[in-house]
C-alpha positions in Angstrom: 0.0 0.0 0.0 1.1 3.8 -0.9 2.5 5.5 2.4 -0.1 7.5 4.2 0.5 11.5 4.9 -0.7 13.9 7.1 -2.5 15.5 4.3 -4.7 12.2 4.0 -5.3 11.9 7.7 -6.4 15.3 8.2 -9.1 15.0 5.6 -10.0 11.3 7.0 -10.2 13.6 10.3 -12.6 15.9 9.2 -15.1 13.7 9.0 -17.6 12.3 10.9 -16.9 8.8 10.0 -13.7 8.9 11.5 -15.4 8.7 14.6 -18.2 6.4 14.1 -20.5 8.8 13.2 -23.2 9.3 10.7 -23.3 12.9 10.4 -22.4 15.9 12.7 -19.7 18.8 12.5 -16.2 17.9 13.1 -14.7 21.2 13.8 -10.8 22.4 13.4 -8.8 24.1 15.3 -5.3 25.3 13.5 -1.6 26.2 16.1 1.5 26.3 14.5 2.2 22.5 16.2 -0.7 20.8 16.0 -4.0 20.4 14.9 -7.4 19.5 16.6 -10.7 17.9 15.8 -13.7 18.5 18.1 -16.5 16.3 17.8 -19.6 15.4 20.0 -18.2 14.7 23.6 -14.1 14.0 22.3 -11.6 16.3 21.1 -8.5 14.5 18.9 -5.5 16.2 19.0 -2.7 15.9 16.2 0.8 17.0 15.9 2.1 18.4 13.0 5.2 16.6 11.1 7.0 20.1 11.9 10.5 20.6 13.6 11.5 23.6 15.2 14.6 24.4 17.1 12.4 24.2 20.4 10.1 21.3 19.0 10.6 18.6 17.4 7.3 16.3 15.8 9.1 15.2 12.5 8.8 11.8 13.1 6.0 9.4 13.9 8.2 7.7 16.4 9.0 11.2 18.1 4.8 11.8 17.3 4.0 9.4 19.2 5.9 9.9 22.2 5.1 13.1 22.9 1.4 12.0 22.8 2.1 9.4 25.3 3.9 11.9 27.2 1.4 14.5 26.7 -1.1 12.1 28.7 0.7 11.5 31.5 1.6 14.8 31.9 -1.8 17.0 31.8 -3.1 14.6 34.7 -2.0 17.1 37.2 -3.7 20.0 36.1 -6.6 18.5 34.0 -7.4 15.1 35.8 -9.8 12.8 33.7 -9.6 15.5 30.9 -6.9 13.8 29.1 -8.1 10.1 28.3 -5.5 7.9 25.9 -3.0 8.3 22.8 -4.0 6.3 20.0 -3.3 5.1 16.9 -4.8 6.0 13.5 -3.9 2.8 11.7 -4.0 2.1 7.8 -6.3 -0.9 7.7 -5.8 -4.0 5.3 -8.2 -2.6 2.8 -6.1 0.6 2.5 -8.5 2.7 4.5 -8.0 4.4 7.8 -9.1 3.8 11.6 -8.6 5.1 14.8 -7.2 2.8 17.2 -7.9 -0.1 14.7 -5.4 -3.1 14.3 -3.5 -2.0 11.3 -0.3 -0.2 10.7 -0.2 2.8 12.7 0.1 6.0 10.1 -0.3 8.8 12.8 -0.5 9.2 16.9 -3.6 11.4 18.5 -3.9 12.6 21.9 -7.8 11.7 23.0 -9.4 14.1 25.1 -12.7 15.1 27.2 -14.6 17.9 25.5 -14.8 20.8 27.6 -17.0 23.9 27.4 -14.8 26.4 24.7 -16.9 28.9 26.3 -15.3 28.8 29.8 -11.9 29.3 28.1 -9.8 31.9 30.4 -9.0 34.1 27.2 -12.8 33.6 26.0 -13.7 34.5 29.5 -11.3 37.3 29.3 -13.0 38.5 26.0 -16.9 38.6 27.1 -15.2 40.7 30.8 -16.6 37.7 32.7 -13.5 36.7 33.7 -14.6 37.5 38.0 -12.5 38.3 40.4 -13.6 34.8 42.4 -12.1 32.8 39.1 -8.8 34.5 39.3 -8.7 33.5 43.3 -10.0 30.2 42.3 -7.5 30.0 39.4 -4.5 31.5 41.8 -5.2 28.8 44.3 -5.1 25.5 41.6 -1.8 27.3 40.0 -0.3 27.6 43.1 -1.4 23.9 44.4 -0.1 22.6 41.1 3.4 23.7 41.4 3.4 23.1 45.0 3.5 19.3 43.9 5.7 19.9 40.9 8.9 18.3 41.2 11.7 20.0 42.4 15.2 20.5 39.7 18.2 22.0 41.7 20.6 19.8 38.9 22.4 22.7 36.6 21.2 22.3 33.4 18.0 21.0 33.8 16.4 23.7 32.3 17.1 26.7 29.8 18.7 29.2 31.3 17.1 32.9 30.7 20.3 34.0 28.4 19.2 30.5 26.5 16.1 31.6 26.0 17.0 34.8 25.2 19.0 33.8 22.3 17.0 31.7 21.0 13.7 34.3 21.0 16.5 36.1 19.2 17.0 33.5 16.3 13.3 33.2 15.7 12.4 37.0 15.8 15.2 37.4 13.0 12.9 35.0 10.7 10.0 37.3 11.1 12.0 40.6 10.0 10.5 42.9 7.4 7.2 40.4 7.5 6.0 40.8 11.2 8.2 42.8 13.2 10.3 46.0 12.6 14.6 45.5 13.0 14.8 48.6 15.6 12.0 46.9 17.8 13.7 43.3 17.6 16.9 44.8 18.3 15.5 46.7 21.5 13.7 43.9 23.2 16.6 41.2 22.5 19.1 44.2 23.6 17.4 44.8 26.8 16.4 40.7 27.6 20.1 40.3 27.1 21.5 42.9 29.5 18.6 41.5 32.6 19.6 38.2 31.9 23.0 38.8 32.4 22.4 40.7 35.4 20.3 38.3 37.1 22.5 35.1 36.0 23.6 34.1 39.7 20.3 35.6 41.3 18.3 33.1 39.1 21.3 30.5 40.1 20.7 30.9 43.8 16.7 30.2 43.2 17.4 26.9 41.4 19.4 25.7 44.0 17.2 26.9 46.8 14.3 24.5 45.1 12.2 27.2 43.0 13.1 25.7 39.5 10.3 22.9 38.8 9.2 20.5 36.1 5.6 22.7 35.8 3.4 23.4 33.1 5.4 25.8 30.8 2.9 27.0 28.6 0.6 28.4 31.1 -1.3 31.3 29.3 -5.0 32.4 29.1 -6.6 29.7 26.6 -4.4 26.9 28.4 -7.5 27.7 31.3 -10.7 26.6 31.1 -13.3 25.9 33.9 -14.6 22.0 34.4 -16.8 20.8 36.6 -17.1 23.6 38.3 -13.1 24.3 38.9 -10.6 25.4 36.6 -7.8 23.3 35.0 -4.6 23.4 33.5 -4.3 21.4 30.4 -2.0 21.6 27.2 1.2 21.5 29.9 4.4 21.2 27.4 5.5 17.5 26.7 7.8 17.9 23.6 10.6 19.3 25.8 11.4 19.2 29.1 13.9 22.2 29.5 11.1 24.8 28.3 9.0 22.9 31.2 11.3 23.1 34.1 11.6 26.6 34.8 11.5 28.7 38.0 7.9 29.0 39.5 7.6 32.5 39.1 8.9 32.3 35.1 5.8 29.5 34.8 3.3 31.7 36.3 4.7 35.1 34.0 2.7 33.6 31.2 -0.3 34.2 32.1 0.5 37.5 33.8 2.0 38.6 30.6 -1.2 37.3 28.7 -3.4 39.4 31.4 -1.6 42.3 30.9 -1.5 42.0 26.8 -5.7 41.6 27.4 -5.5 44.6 29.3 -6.8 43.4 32.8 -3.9 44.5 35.1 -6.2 44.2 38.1 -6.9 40.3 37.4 -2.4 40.4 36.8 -2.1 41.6 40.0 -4.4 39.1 41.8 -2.5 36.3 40.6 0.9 37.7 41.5 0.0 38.6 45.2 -2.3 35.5 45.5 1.6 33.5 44.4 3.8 35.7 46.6 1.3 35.1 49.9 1.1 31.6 49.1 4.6 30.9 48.0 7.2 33.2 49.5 10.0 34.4 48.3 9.1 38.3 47.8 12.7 38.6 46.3 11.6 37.0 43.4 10.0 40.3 41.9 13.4 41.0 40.8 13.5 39.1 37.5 10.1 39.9 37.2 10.5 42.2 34.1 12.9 39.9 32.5 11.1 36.5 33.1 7.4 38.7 31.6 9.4 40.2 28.5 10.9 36.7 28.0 7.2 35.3 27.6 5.9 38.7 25.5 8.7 37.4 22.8 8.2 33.7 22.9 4.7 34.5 22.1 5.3 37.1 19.6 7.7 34.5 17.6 5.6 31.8 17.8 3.2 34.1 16.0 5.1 33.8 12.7 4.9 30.1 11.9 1.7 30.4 13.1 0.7 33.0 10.6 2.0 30.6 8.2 -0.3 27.8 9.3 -3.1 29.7 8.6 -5.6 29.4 6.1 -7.3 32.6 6.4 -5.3 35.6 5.6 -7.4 37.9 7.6 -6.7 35.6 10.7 -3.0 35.4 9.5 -3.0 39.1 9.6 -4.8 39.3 12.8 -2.2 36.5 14.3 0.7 38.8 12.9 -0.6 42.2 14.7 -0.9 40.7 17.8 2.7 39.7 17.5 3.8 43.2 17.1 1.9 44.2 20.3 3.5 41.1 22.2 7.2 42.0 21.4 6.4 46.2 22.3 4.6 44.6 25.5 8.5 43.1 25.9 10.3 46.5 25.6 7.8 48.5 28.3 8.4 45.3 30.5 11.9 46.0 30.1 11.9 49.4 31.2 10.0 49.6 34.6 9.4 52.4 36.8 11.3 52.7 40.0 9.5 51.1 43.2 7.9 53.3 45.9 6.4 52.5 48.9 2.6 53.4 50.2 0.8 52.2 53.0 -2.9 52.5 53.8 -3.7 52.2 57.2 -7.0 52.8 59.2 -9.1 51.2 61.8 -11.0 48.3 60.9 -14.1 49.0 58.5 -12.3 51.9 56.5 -11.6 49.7 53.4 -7.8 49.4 53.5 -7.8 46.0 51.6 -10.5 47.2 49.0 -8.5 50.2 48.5 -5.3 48.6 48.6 -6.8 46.1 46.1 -7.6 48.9 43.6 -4.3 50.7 44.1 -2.2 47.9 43.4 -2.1 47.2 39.4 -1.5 51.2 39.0 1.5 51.4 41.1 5.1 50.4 39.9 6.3 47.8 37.8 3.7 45.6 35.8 1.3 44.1 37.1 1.9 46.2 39.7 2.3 46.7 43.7 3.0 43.6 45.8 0.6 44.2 48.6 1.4 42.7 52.2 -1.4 42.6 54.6 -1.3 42.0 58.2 -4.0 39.9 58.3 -2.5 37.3 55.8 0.8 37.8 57.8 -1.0 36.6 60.6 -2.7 33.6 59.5 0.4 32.1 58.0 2.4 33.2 61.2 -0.4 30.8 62.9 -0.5 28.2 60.6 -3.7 28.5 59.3 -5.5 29.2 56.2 -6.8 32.9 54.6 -10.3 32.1 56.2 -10.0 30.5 59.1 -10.8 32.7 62.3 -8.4 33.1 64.7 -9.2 33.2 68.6 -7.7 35.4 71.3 -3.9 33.4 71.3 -3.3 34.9 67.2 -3.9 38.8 68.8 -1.3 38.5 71.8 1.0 41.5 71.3 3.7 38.9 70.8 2.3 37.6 67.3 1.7 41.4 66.7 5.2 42.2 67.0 6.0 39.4 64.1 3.1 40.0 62.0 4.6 44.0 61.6 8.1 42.6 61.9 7.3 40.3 58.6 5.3 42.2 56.5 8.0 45.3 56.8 10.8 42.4 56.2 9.1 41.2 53.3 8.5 44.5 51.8 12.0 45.4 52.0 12.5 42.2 49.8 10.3 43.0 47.0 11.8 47.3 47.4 14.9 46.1 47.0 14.2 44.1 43.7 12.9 46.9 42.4 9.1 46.3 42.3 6.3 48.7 44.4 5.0 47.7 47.8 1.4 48.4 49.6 1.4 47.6 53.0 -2.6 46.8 54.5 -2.9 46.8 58.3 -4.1 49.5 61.2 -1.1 50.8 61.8 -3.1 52.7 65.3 -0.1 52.9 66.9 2.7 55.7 66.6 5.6 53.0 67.0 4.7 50.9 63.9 4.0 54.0 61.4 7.7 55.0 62.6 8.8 51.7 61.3 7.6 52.3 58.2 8.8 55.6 57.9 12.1 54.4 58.5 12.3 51.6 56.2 11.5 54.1 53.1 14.7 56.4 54.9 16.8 53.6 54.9 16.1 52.2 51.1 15.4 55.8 50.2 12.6 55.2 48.4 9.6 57.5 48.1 7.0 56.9 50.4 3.4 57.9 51.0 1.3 56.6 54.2 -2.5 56.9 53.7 -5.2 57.0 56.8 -8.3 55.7 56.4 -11.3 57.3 58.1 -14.9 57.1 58.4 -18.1 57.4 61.9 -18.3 54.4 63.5 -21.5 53.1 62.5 -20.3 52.7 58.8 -17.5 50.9 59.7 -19.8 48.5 61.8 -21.9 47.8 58.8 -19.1 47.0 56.4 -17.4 44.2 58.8 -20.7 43.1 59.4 -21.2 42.6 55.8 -17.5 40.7 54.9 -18.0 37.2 53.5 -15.3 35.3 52.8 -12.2 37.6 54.1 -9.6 37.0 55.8 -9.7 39.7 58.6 -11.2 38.3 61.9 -12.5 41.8 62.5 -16.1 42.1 64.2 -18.4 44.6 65.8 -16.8 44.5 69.2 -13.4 44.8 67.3 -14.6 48.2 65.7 -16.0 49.1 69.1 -12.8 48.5 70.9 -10.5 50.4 68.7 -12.4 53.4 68.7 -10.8 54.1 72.0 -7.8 53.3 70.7 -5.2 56.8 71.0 -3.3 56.8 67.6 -1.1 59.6 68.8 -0.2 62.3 66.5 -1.2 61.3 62.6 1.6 62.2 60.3 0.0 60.3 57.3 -2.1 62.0 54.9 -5.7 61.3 56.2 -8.6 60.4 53.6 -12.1 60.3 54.5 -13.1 56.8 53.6 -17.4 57.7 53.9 -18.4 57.2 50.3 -17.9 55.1 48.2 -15.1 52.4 46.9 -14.8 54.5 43.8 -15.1 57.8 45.3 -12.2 56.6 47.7 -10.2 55.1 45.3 -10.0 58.3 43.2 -9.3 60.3 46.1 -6.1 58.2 46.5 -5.6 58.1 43.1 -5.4 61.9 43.0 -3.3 62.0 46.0 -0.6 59.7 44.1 0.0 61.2 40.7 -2.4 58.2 39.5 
């Protein structure tokens, strides 16, 4: 019999009687590395024969392993979603099957349908992308590489400079075509200067256990919500070093991708919801670099991509968006430099909703790392976000440390470079001092914000707090009214109206 190629089983794959069906749709969905067919309740994925420097499906052996591998892999972030590889065999009568006895001709990866409308970046498009998902999302990501294994080996995984150089390569190949010389020479310029710079930082976080075998490709439409959670699917298989990577370079995909979508706010949820969970506030330093790195990889990909596409309105679409990725890369490259702000108040005044809003305007994308007491607190007790603390987490003792930690942690993430919010009362003279002096010391500009509003108010907006992690009641508010603040040297801001109102009173107050 005449060798089978793709071309034939892509056609064979378009139709419903591939899968046992009479009639019915098979739709197609085109990347640069693969190809998928969606029918009824199964999606059949396919990799292209291609072979890129960074991926490599020429041959049905390597095909076929990477399926396998593909599998096996996606059961951490999508369990049950990912179900065999099979076969398409070429049958004795010449015709095709999948997973019948003949020769295998092709490898598919069989999957679970899922809703394409709960999609992150579909989610993202139609603004119903709510603040609970991103929490929701922030909490699987950060389980996920939680149980990722742990790579301290050198040369387990491409170094920044590698990837640098090679985002260098493949942005050449889309000169004159996609992208402009001056721009590819400016993003490549600057990713090479950071990446030199950080070399040993990034050194000292592999060995101290932050490089990981995670997902690697962790962007927007690599999220989708099923049964009722979301998962993480389409993790890299085809190679490892582009997979084990530091866990803050993993999660800068999908910041990157927030930030290209324009939803800084959702961005900035997903890097504070890490840092609480994770640690390591130091981290922010290759921030910039490790965001830029992604803009790039996703702006080159864009080119064979462009190729692979049928449509040339979608091929020009594909092709803009590259541009915007590799300019996204330059402004990432160029942050502003980190200042300090802390919003204080009595319980009830709205210092985490304000310091909420604040955050993705303030610094370096996606903006402020905010450090609030109450977190501090909870972790300092070992406990979770929400559970409620009794009298032993309020002795002055665990006061002294929850201050202590957020200001240590703060001067972490000032010192890489990125901004800083710090949420707690701050009622007493000796701890605004503290704060005061930390901005001295690292001399960087500071502004310290007082929340204020009648008693009454502030009783109605505890009493109203669902899921929050401040243990804060009505006899709380009662008791720190009588609480003498000593003289206020922060700017005071009248907290009566509304979230808005307030927020743009703080806003104007900044520069903002």
């Amino acid at each position: 019999m005449d060798p089978v190629g793709q071309d034939t089983v892509i056609e064979f794959l378009g139709t419903a009687d591939a899968y046992g069906g009479q009639s019915g749709a098979v739709r197609r969905i085109d990347t640069h590395g693969s190809i998928v067919f969606l029918y009824q309740d199964r999606a059949f994925k396919m990799k292209r024969a291609v072979g890129f420097e960074y991926m490599d499906f020429s041959t049905l052996k390597r095909r076929r392993a990477c399926c396998e591998a593909e599998v096996q892999i996606n059961e951490a972030g999508a369990p049950g979603l990912y179900q065999r590889a099979v076969p398409v065999t070429q049958q004795s009568d010449g015709g095709l099957a999948i997973g019948g006895n003949g020769t295998p001709v092709e490898w598919l990866v069989e999957m679970t349908r899922f809703d394409e409308a709960t999609l992150f970046d579909r989610l993202a498009e139609d603004d119903t992308l709510t603040p609970e998902l991103i929490n929701a999302a922030a909490k699987v990501i950060a389980e996920y590489l939680d149980g990722a294994k742990i790579h301290r080996e050198p040369g387990s995984s491409e170094t920044l400079g590698d990837v640098v150089e090679e985002s260098a390569r493949m942005l050449a190949a889309g000169e004159g075509l996609v992208f402009d010389a001056t721009a590819i020479r400016r993003a490549v310029d600057g990713a090479r200067v950071e990446a030199e710079r950080l070399s040993d930082f990034l050194d000292r976080r592999r060995q101290g256990g932050w490089v990981r075998r995670g997902h690697g490709d962790l962007h927007l439409r690599n999220i989708a919500v099923h049964n009722g959670v979301p998962i993480l699917f389409d993790a890299i298989e085809f190679n490892d070093r582009l997979a084990i990577v530091d866990v803050l370079y993993d999660l800068a995909f999908l910041l990157m991708d927030l930030l290209h979508q324009g939803m800084p706010a959702a961005a900035n949820r997903i890097l504070n919801g890490h840092l609480e969970h994770a640690g390591g506030y130091d981290s922010v330093a290759a921030l910039p670099l490790f965001l830029a790195s992604r803009a790039m990889i996703r702006a080159h990909v864009a080119v064979p991509a462009a190729k692979a596409q049928t449509d040339p309105i979608r091929a020009e679409q594909i092709r803009s968006d590259a541009r915007k990725y590799l300019d996204l890369a330059i402004t990432f490259l160029a942050p502003p430099p980190p200042v300090l702000v802390a919003v204080g108040g009595l319980s009830g005044t709205g210092k985490s909703v304000q310091s909420r809003a604040l955050a993705p305007a303030l610094g370096a994308p996606p903006g402020a790392v905010v450090l609030r007491s109450d977190i501090r607190r909870k972790s300092i007790m070992g406990v979770g976000p929400l559970d409620r603390l009794g009298p032993d987490g309020y002795t002055p003792d665990v006061t002294v440390a929850v201050y202590a930690g957020i200001l240590q942690d703060a001067e972490l993430a000032l010192s890489a470079g990125h901004a800083v919010i710090l949420d707690a009362v701050y009622a007493r003279p000796t701890e605004r001092a503290a704060v005061n002096d930390l901005a001295q010391r690292l001399d960087i500009p500071f502004t310290g914000i007082w929340l204020t509003g009648i008693q009454q108010t502030l009783l109605e907006r505890v009493a109203a707090r669902t899921n929050d992690a401040s243990d804060a009641d009505g006899a709380i508010v009662r008791a720190q009214a009588e609480f003498d603040t000593g003289p206020m040297d922060w700017t005071e801001v009248e907290a009566e109206g509304s979230e808005h109102e307030t927020s743009a009173n703080i806003s104007a107050l900044l520069g903002l």
